[in-house]
N, C-alpha and C positions, 0 to 999 in steps of 0.2 A: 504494500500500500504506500503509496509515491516515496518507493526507495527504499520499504523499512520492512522486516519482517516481524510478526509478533510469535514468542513461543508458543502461548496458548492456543493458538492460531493451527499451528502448524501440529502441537501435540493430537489437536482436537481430530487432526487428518490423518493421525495415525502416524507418527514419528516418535521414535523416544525421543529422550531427551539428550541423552549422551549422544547417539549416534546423531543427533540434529547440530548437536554442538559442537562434533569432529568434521561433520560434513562442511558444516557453514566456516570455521574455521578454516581450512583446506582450501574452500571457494571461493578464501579472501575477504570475509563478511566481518563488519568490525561493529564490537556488542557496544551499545548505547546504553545503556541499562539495563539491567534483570529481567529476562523478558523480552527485550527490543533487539535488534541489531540492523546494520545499516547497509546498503547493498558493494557487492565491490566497487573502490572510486567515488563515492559517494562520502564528501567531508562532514561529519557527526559532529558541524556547525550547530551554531542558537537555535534557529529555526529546524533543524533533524530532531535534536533532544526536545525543544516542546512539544513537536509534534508525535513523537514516540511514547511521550506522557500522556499525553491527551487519548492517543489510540489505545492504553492500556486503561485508561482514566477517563471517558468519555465526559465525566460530569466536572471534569475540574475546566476553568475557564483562566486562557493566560494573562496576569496581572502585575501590578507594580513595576518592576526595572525591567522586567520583560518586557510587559506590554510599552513602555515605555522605549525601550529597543526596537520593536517591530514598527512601531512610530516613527523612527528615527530624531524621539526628544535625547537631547545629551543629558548623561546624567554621569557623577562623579566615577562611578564601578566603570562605564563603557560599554558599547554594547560585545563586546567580543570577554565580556566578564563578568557580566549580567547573571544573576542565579535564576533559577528556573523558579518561578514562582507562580504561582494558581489562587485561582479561589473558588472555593465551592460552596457554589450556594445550596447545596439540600443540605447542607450543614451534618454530612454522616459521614464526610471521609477520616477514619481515624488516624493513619497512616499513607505518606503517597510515596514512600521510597526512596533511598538514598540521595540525597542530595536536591532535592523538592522540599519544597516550602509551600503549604497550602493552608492557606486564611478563609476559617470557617465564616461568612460571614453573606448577608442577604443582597442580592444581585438582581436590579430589573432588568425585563428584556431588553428595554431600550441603552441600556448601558453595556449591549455586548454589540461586537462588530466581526467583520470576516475578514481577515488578511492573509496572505500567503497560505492559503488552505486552513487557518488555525480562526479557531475565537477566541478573542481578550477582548477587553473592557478597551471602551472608546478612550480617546486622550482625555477628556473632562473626567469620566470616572479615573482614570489612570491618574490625573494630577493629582486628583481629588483623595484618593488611595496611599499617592506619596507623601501633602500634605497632611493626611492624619496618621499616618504611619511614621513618618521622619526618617534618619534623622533632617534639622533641619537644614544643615547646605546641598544634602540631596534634591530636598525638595525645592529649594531654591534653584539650584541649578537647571532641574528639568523643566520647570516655569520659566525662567528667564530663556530656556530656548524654545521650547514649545510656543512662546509666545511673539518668537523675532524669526525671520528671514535667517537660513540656516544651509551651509554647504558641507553636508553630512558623507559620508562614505562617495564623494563623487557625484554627488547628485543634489541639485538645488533643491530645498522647504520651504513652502510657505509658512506663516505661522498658521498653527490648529488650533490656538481659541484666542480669547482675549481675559484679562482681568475681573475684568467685572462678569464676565460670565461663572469664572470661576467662584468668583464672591459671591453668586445668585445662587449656582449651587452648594453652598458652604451652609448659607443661610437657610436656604428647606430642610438640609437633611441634621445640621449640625445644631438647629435651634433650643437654645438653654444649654447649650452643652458647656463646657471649659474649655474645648480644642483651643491646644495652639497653631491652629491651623489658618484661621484666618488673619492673626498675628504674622505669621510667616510668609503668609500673600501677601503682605503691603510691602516686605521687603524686597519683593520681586521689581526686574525692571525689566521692559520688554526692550530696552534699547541695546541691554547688553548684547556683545558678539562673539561670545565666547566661554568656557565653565571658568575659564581661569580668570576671564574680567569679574564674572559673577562672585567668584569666592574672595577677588582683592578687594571687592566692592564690602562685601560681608567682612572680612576681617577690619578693615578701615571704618565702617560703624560701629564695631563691637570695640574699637580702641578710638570710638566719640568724633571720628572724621568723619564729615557728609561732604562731599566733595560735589560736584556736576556731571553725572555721567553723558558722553558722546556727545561734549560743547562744541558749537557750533564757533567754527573762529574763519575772519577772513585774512588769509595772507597778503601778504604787501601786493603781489601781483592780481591782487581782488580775486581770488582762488576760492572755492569752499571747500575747509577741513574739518574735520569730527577727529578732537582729542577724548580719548578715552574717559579719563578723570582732569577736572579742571578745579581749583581753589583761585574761584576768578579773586576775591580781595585782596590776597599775595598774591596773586599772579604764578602761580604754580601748575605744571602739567603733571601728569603720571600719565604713560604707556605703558600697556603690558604687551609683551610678545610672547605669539603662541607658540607651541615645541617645535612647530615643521622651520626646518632651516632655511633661507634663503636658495631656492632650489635650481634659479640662474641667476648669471649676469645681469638680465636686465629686471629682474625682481629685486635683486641687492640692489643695483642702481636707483629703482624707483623710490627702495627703502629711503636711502640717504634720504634722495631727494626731499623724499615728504615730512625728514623728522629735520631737515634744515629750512623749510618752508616754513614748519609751527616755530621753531625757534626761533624766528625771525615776525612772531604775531605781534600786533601790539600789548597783547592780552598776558601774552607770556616773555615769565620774566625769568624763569629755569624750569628746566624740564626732567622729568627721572624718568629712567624705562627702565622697565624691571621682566624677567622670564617669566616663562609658566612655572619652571624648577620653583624659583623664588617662592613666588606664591603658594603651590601648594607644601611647600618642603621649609623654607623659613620666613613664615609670613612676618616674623617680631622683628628682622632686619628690614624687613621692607617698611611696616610701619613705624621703625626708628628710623628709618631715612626720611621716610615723609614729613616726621616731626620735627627733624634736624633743618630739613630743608624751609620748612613752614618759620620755624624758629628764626632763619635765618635773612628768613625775606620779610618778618615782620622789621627786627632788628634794624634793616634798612630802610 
């Protein structure tokens, strides 16, 4: 069944078990889980393993960082490291097998969808899942892309919802509640353009910087540029750069060019660019620079 064998499947037709599991070994067949295995050549990707749960599982439905994967929302894990996770709503699955994570929990129809052969929860339920599930720069992160213009695995995203939709549905289902869920939706920003702006954005709040995200500045040559983080009253930029390297000549070239065009804003008065490393690996130097720097520009 598109690529996948099932044991019970196959036992039911009259095969042992041993003998099904010398054969298929022999034939090149590589086991996906207890149960599952995958045809020869066939890579026992994201999308093979849910779908191999779900044939064994018919009632579990794909959710959170999964569902979020199959979306193409970014979220901190990634999608090539995404746990298989479900939810089942007849709320009787006791056990779903190694390495499955399955949330007992009530599911309308209209909150499930069809993609790549599989059902998961729509991106609203799926934010909606991660915000009250957490943690929160998870969820933050998969909101602040879900909700922007996104060039994912090679392939342009539009945004899948908006804000206030989410806040609409936060508010039916979450009412009286204490969620810190809809707390965690205000922190979102749908300008950001990337996990790693998202989380310097988060780190810089949580150490009392609100900065401007994706200020709008014009260069001397009357150019329109979007700085990442702007502290327009010092006149302070921050850049972040994401992992992928300069991958030619005329992308390096462009680089320069556009981090000597802000430096030259009337707006800005110093600039810091900081990595993706930085950010997720030693956020407290970053936000000691930013304060050194802030410091510095007030002083003068």
């Amino acid at each position: 069944m598109g690529g996948i064998l099932l044991t019970p499947r196959a036992v039911a037709a009259g095969w042992s078990r041993p003998s099904l599991a010398r054969a298929l070994r022999t034939g090149g067949w590589t086991r996906i889980r207890y149960g599952a295995w995958a045809e020869p050549g066939r890579n026992p990707d994201l999308v093979t393993q849910l779908r191999a749960v779900q044939l064994l599982e018919p009632r579990l439905i794909v959710s959170h960082r999964s569902a979020a994967a199959l979306w193409r929302i970014e979220t901190l894990t990634g999608a090539s490291k995404a746990p298989l996770e479900f939810i089942d709503p007849q709320l009787t699955l006791r056990r779903a097998g190694s390495g499955v994570h399955a949330y007992r929990m009530p599911l309308a129809a209209l909150d499930v969808a069809e993609r790549q052969g599989l059902w998961l929860t729509t991106p609203l339920r799926t934010l909606t899942d991660l915000l009250r599930q957490g943690p929160r720069d998870e969820a933050v992160v998969a909101l602040d892309s879900a909700f922007s213009y996104r060039d994912i695995g090679g392939l342009h995203r539009a945004p899948l919802t908006r804000p206030e939709t989410i806040a609409a549905a936060l508010a039916t289902t979450d009412r009286g509640s204490t969620s810190r869920a809809p707390h965690w939706l205000r922190l979102a920003d749908p300008l950001a353009g990337s996990p790693a702006e998202t989380i310097a954005r988060l780190r810089m709040h949580d150490a009392g910087l609100h900065p401007e995200s994706q200020a709008e500045l014009r260069t001397p040559d009357g150019r329109r540029r979007y700085l990442d983080f702007l502290f327009r009253r010092e006149g302070l930029g921050v850049e972040i750069e994401g992992y992928a390297y300069h991958g030619t000549r005329d992308s390096h070239r462009r680089d320069i060019l556009r981090y000597n065009q802000l430096i030259q804003c009337p707006q800005i008065r110093s600039l810091l660019r900081f990595s993706a490393e930085v950010v997720f690996h030693r956020p407290a130097y970053m936000v000691e620079e930013i304060r050194s720097a802030l410091a510095a520009l007030t002083a003068h």
